[in-house]
C-alpha positions as CSV (number, residue, x, y, z in Angstrom):
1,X,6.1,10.5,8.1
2,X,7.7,9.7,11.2
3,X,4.8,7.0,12.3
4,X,4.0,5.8,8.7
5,X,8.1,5.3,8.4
6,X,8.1,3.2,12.3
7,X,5.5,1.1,10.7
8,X,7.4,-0.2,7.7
9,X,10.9,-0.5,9.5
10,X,8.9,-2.6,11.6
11,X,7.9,-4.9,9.2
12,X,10.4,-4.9,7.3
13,X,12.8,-6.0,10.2
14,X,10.3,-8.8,11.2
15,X,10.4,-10.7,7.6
16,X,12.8,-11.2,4.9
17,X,10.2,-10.3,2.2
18,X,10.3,-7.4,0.1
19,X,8.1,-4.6,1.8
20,X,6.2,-1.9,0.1
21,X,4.9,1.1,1.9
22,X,2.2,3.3,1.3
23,X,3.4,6.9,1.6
24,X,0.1,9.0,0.7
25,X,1.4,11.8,-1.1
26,X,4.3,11.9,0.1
27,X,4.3,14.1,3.1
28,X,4.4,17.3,1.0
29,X,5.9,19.2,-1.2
30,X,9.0,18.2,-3.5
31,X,11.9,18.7,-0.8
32,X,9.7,16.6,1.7
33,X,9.2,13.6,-0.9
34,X,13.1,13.9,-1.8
35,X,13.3,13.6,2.4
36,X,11.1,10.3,2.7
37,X,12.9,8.6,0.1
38,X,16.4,8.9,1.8
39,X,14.5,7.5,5.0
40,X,12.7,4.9,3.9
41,X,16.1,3.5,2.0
42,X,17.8,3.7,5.2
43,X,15.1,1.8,6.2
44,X,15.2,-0.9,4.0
45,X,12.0,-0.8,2.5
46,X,12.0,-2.1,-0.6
47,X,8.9,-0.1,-2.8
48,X,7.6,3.4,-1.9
49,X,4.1,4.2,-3.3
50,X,3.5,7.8,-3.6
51,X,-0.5,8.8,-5.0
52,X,-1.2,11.6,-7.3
53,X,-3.8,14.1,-4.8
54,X,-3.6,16.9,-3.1
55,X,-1.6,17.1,0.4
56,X,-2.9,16.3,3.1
57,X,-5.1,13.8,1.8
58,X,-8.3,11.4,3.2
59,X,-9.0,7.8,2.6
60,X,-10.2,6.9,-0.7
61,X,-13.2,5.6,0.3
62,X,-14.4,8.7,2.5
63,X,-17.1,10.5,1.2
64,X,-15.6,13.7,0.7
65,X,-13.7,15.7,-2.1
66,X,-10.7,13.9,-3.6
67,X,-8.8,16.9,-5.1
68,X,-6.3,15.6,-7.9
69,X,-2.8,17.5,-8.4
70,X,-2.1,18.3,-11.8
71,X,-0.2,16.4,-14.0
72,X,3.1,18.7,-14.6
73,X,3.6,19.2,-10.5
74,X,2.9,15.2,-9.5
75,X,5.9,13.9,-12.5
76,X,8.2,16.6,-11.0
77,X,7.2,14.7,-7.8
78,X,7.9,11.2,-9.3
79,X,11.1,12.4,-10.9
80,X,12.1,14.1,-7.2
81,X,11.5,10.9,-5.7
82,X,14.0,9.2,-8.8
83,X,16.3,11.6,-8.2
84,X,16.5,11.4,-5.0
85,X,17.3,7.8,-4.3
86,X,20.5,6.4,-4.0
87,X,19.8,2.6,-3.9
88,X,18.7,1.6,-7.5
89,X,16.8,-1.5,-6.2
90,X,14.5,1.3,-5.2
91,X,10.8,1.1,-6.5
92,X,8.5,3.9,-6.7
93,X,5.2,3.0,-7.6
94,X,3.0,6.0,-8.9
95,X,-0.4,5.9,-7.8
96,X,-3.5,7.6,-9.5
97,X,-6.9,8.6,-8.2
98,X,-8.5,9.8,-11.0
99,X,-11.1,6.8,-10.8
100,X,-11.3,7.8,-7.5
101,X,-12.5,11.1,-8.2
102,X,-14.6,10.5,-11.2
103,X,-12.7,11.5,-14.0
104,X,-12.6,8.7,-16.1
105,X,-10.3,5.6,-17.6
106,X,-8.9,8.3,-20.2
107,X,-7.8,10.3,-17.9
108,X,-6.5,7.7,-16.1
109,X,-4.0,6.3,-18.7
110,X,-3.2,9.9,-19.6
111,X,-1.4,10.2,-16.1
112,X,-0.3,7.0,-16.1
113,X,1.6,7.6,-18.8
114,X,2.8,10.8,-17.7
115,X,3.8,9.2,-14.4
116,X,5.6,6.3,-16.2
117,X,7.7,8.9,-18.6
118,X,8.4,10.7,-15.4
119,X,10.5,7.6,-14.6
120,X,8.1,5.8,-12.1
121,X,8.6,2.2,-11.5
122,X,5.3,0.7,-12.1
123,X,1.7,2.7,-11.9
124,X,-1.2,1.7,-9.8
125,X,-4.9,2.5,-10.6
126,X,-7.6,2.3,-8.1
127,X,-11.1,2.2,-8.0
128,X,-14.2,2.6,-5.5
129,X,-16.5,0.3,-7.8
130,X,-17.8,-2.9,-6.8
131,X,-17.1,-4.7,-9.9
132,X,-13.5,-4.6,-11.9
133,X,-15.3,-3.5,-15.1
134,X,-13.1,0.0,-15.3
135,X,-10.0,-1.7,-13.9
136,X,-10.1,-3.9,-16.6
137,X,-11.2,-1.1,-19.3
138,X,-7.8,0.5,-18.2
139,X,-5.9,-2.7,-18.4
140,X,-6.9,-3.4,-22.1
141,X,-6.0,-0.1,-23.2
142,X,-2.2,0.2,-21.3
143,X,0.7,-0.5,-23.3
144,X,2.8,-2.4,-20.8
145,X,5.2,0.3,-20.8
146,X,5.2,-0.2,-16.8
147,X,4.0,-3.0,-14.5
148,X,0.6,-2.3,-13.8
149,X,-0.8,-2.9,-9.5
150,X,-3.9,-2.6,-8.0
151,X,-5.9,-3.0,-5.0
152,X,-9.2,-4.8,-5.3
153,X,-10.8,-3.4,-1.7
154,X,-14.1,-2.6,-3.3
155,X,-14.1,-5.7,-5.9
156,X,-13.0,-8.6,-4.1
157,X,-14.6,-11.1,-5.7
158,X,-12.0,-10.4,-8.7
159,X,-9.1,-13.1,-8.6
160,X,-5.5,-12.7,-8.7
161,X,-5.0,-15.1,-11.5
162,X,-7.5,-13.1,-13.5
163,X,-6.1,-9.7,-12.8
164,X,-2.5,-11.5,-13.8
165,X,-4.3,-12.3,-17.3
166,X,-5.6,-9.0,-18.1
167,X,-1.6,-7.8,-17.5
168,X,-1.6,-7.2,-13.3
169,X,2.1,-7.2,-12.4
170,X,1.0,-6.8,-8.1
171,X,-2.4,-7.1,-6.2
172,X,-2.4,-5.0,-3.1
173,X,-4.5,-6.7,-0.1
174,X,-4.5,-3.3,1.8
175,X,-6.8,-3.3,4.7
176,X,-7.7,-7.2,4.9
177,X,-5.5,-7.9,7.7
178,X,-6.5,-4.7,10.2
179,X,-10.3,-5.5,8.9
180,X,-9.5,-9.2,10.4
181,X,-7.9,-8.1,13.4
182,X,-10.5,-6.0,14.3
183,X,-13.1,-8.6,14.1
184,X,-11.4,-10.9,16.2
185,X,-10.3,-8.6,18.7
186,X,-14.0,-7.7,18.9
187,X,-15.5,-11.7,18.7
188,X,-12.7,-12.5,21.6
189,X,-13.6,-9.7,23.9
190,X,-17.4,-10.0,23.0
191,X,-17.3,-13.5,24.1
192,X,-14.9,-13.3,27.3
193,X,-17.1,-10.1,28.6
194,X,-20.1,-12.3,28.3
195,X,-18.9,-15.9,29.5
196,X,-16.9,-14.0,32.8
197,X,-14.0,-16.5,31.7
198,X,-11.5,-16.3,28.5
199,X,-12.1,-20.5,28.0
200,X,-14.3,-19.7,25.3
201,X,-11.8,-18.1,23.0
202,X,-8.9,-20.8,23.8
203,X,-8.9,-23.0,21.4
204,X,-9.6,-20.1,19.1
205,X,-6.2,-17.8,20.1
206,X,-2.6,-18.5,19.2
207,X,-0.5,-20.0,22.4
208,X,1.5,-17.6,24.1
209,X,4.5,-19.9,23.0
210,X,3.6,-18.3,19.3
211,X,4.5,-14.7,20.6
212,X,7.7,-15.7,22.0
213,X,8.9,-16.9,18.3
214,X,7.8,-13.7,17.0
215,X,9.8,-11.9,19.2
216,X,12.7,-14.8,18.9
217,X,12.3,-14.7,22.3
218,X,15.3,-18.0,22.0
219,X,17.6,-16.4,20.4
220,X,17.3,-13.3,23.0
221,X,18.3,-15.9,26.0
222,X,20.9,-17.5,24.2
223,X,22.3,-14.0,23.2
224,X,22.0,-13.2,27.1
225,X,23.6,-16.8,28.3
């Protein structure tokens, strides 16, 4: 929790945006969930998203078993989490994999609703398909009783204006910006390893003057002066 938590203080002290943070499944048992809300709201972090498998869990998209915790024991979680919090800005965002591990749209809503009685914030649904056919089978049948967010990894070519129509309250861009910083860490390396020189990638790099604003590297000297 420690290094997930470092991460999203981080951000969340670099921009003046509302932050959400992905906190698996919450770190354990009840006790350790009631634990990483108190944290992350003496963080600052605005949402907390908290998924509905089995601790310790794997990505979503691994190709391995994606155990689901019963229904009864993951609301006691969400209604921990509720309890817990003493800022009532505080959003939890209840997350189910039951798409994830096969089980259906209709068992799907049924913990949805479960996780929304349990006093969760807003639900989010994921998926592994490559179209947003059973995203959208899920959306027609909700009642609205909570926002509804997703995360279209494995469906990209699904819009955010069309998710908004069919009742998407947040679209979660999860991975784009590590998958993009990977590629160009690998394209700028690939190309100064093969030239012998970094001139190839200059035009192509942010200036070093772009660092020192994100680091407000003026207002430091001025502080220090």
């Amino acid at each position: 929790m420690t290094e997930y938590l470092a991460a999203a203080a981080n951000m969340q002290k670099a921009v003046d945006i509302p932050v959400v943070a992905d906190v698996d499944t919450g770190f354990g048992n009840n006790l350790n969930v009631a634990h990483m809300v108190r944290e992350y709201e003496a963080a600052g972090i605005t949402a907390v998203c908290i998924e509905d498998k089995v601790y310790p869990k794997v990505n979503s998209f691994a190709a391995t078993d994606h155990e689901l915790l019963p229904v009864g024991t993951f609301t006691r979680k969400l209604a921990t989490a509720k309890a817990a919090q003493q800022d009532e800005d505080l959003y939890v965002i209840a997350r189910t994999e039951a798409l994830i591990n096969n089980k259906g749209v209709d068992e799907a809503l049924d913990r949805c609703y479960a996780y929304a009685e349990a006093g969760a914030d807003a639900v989010l649904v994921h998926s592994k398909k490559k179209d947003q056919g059973e995203i959208v089978e899920f959306l027609d049948s909700w009642d609205g009783r909570s926002p509804v967010v997703i995360v279209p990894t494995t469906y990209p070519q699904w819009s955010a204006d069309e998710a908004e129509k069919h009742g998407v309250s947040m679209v979660i861009y999860a991975n784009q910006g590590l998958r993009a910083t990977i590629q160009a860490l690998r394209d700028a390396f690939r190309t100064i390893y093969d030239d012998g020189t970094s001139l190839g990638v200059e035009n192509a790099i942010a200036p070093v003057s772009d660092i020192f604003a994100l680091q407000k590297l003026d207002d430091w000297l001025a502080l220090e002066a």
